[in-house]
N, C-alpha and C positions, 0 to 999 in steps of 0.2 A: 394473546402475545402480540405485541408490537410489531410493525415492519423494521428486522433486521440488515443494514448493512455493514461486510465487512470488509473494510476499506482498503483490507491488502492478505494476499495470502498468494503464494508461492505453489499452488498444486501441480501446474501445468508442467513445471520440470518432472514433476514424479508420472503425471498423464504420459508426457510421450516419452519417456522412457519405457514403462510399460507396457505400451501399444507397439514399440518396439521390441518388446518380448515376446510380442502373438496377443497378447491381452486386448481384449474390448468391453465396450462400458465398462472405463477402470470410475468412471465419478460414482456411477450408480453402485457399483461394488462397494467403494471405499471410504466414500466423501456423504454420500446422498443420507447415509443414514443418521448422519451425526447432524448435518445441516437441516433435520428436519426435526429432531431431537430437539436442536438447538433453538426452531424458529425463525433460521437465517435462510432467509428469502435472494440475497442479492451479494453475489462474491464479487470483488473487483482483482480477476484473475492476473497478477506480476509475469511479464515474461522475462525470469531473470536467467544468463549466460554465464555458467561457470565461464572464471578467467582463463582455464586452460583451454578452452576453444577460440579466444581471441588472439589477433582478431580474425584470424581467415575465417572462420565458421562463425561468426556471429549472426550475420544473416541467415543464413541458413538453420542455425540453432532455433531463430526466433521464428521464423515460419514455421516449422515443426513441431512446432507447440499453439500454433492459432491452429494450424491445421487438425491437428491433435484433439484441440474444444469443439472445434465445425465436426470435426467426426462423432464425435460421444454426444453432442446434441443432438447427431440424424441417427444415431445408436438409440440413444435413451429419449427420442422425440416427447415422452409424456414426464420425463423428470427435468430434463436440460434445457436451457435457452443461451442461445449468444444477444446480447443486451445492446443497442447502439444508441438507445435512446430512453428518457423518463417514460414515454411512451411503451417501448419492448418493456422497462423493468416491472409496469403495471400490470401489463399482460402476462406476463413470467408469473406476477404473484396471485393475479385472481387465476393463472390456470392451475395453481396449485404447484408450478415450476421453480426451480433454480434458475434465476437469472446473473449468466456472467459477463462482466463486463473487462475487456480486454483493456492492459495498462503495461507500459514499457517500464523496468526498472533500469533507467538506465539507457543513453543513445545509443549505446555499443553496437547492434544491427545496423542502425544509419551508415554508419563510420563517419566520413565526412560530407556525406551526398545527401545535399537538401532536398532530391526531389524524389527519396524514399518515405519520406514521413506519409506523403501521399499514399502511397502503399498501404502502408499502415493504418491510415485514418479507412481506406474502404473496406479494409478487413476485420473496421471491428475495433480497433484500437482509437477509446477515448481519453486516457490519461497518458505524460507524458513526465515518466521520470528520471531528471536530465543524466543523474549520476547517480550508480553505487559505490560502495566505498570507494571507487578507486578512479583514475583520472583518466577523460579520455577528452574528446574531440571538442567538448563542450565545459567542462571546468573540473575541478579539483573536488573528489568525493573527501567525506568526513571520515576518515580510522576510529575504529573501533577502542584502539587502546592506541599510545602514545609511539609513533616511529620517528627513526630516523630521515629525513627528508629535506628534500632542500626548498626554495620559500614556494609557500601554495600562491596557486592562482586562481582569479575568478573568472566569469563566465566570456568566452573567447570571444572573436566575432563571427566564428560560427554559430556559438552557441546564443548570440544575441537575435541572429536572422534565424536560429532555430524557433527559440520562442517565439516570436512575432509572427512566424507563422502557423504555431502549432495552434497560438489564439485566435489569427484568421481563420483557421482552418474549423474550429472549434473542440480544441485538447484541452486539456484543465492542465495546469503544470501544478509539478508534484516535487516539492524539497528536499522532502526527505533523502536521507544520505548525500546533501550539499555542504559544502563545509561554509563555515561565518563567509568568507569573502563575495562568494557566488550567492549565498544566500541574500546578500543586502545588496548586490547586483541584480537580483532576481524583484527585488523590491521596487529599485526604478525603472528595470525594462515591462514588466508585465501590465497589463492595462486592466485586466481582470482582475476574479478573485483564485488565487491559489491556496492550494491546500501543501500539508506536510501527511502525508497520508499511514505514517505508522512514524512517530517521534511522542518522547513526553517531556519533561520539564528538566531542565538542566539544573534550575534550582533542587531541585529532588531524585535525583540521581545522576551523576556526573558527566556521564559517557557526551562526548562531543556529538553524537548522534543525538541525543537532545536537544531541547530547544530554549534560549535563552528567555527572559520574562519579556525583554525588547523584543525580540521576533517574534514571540506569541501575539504582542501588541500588534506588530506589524502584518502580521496573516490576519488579524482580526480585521486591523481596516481595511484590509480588502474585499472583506465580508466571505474569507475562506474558514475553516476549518481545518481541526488537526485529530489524527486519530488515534486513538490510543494505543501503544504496543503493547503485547502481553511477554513479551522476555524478559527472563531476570535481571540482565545488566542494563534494561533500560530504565526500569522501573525501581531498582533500589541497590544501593551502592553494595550491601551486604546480603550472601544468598537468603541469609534468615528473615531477613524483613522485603522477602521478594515473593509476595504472595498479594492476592486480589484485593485486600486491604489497602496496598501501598497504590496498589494500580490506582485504587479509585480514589486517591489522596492524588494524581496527577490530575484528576476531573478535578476534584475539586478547586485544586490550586488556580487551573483555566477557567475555571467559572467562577471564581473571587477577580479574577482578574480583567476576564474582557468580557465575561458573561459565560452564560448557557448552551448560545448558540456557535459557540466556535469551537465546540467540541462531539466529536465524534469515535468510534472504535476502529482500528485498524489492525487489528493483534498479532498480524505476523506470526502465525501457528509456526511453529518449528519444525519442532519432535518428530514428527513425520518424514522429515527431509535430511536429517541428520545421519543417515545412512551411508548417502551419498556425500559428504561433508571431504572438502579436501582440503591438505595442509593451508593452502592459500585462499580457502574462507573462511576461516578458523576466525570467527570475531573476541576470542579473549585467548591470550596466553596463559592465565591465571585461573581464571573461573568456567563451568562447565555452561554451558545454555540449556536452560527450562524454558517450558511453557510456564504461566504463572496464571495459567487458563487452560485447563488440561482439555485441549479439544473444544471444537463447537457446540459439543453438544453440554458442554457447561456455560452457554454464554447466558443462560437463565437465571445464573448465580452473579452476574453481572447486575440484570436489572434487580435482580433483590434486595445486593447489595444498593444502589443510589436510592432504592425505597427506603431504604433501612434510615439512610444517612438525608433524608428529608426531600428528594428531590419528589417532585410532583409528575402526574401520570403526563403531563404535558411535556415538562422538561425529558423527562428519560425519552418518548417519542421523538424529541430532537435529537439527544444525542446518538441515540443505536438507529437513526437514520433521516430524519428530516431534514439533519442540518448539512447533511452531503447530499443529498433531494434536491436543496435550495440552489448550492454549487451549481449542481448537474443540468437547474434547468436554463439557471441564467446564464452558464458557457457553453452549451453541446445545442448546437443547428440544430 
C-alpha cells in the first residue's frame, strides 16, 4: 500500500471532548484501527471551534485540542506521533506510527492578534486555514447553501499581514471554506504554493464550497494542490450520484485539467462527528450529510477505484500523498 495522506479530518473536537469525559487513548481506541485498515499513515488534524464558543473561548477551545493530540501521543508513544515536519512524517511511517500534523480551520483562536500565530506555529501547527464557513477577522467564509447577507468581503488587512507571515513563518495556507473574493485575494497576496485542502469542482457539483475550473488553474500555478472531499453535497448535486464514483470523476476532472499532480484526498470524514452537530453547523437545510467514503478504512477502495479508471502505480502515489509531500517540503522550515 502506498503512503497515505489525509488532508483534512476533524477528530480532534471528538479527542478532547472525550478526554474530558475521563477517556484516554481515545485515537488508539477509536481512529487507530481504521487508520491502519486503511493504510493512512499521516492525518492533517483540523482544529475546528463550534460557533457557539466564539469568540470568547476560541483560544481556549483550540489549545485543548493540540493539547488533547500531545497527550494521546505520550498515551499511545508506539501508535501516535505529532508531525512538524517531512522529516517527523518519515519517521511516523517507518516507525509503523500515525503521524499528525496540526492545521487551523479557520483564524477564530487568533481573533485579531498577530502575535498568536507564533503560538501556534511552536505547537505543532503547520497549515493555516484562514476561514470556515463563516466571517471573521480575516475575510468572508463560503455558505454551504444560499443566505441572506449583505455584500461579502475579501481578505482584510489583517488578514493580509496574517498570510505574509504565516508564509514567513512557514504555514501552508489553506482555502478552503474562502469564499470567490478572498479566494482571488489569496492568489495575489501568497508567494507560495497553496493548497485547498478538502474542495472539488464546482463544475461537478454546485456547492460554493467548491472550486471553480479558474481557481483550480490558479492553485495549480502555484504548484499547490487540492484535496479531495468525500461528502455528498460536495461531490454530487443529487444524494444518488453521491457515491465514490462521482468522487473520482472530481480527480479526474483536476487531472484533465491542470494535471496529476495537483490533486490529492482530503475527505473530511463526517459521520463520526455528527453527534455533536448543532443548529448553526448544519451545512444543508435540504439534504442530510454522508460520508461517500465510509471511514478510513475504505480508503483502499479509493486506490482501486483510479486503478480501475487507468491511473498508473506512479500517478495514484501522487495523488494519496506525494503531491502534498512536495507542498510540505517546499513551505515547512
Amino acid at each position: 500500500m502506498t503512503h497515505v495522506i489525509d488532508a483534512h479530518f476533524d477528530l480532534l473536537m471528538d479527542v478532547a471532548i472525550q478526554r474530558e469525559l475521563g477517556r484516554k487513548q481515545v485515537i488508539a481506541a477509536d481512529y487507530w484501527p481504521d487508520f491502519i485498515a486503511g493504510g493512512v499513515q499521516t492525518v492533517v488534524s483540523a482544529i475546528y471551534i463550534d460557533s457557539k464558543f466564539l469568540p470568547e473561548m476560541g483560544l481556549r477551545k483550540a489549545l485543548q485540542q493540540i493539547s488533547a493530540l500531545h497527550a494521546e501521543a505520550d498515551e499511545s508513544a508506539d501508535k501516535v506521533m505529532v508531525c512538524k515536519s517531512v522529516a517527523d512524517i518519515e519517521t511516523a511511517k517507518k516507525a509503523g506510527k500515525v503521524g499528525f500534523v496540526l492545521s487551523l480551520e479557520g483564524a477564530e483562536p487568533l481573533y485579531n492578534d498577530l502575535s498568536m500565530l507564533r503560538v501556534f506555529y511552536e505547537l505543532g501547527v503547520r497549515f493555516l486555514g484562514l476561514v470556515w464557513s463563516r466571517r471573521n477577522f480575516v475575510g468572508d467564509g463560503s455558505h454551504f447553501t444560499s443566505v441572506r447577507e449583505g455584500r461579502k468581503g475579501g481578505i482584510t488587512e489583517f488578514g493580509v499581514r496574517l498570510i505574509e507571515e504565516a508564509e514567513a513563518m512557514g504555514m501552508i495556507i489553506d482555502v478552503s471554506h474562502l469564499n470567490d473574493e478572498g479566494f482571488w485575494d489569496v492568489v495575489e497576496i501568497a508567494k507560495k504554493p497553496i493548497i485547498a485542502s478538502h474542495s472539488n469542482c464546482r463544475k461537478l457539483a454546485s456547492s460554493m464550497r467548491n472550486l471553480t475550473d479558474e481557481q483550480i488553474k490558479a492553485i495549480a500555478a502555484t504548484n499547490g494542490v487540492i484535496g479531495m472531499n468525500g461528502v455528498n453535497i460536495f461531490v454530487a448535486d443529487q444524494d444518488e450520484q453521491s457515491d465514490l464514483g462521482h468522487l473520482l470523476n472530481h480527480v479526474d476532472h483536476i487531472a484533465k485539467l491542470v494535471g496529476v499532480e495537483h490533486v490529492g484526498i482530503g475527505l473530511d470524514i463526517i459521520e463520526p462527528f455528527m453527534k455533536y452537530e448543532s443548529p448553526d453547523a448544519l451545512t444543508s437545510l435540504t439534504r442530510k450529510d454522508f460520508d461517500v467514503v465510509k471511514g478510513h478504512i475504505q480508503v483502499p477502495e479509493i486506490v482501486r477505484g483510479l486503478a480501475s479508471r487507468g491511473y498508473t502505480d506512479e500517478a495514484i502515489e501522487l495523488i494519496m500523498a506525494k503531491n502534498f509531500l512536495r507542498v510540505y517540503r517546499e513551505v515547512w522550515k
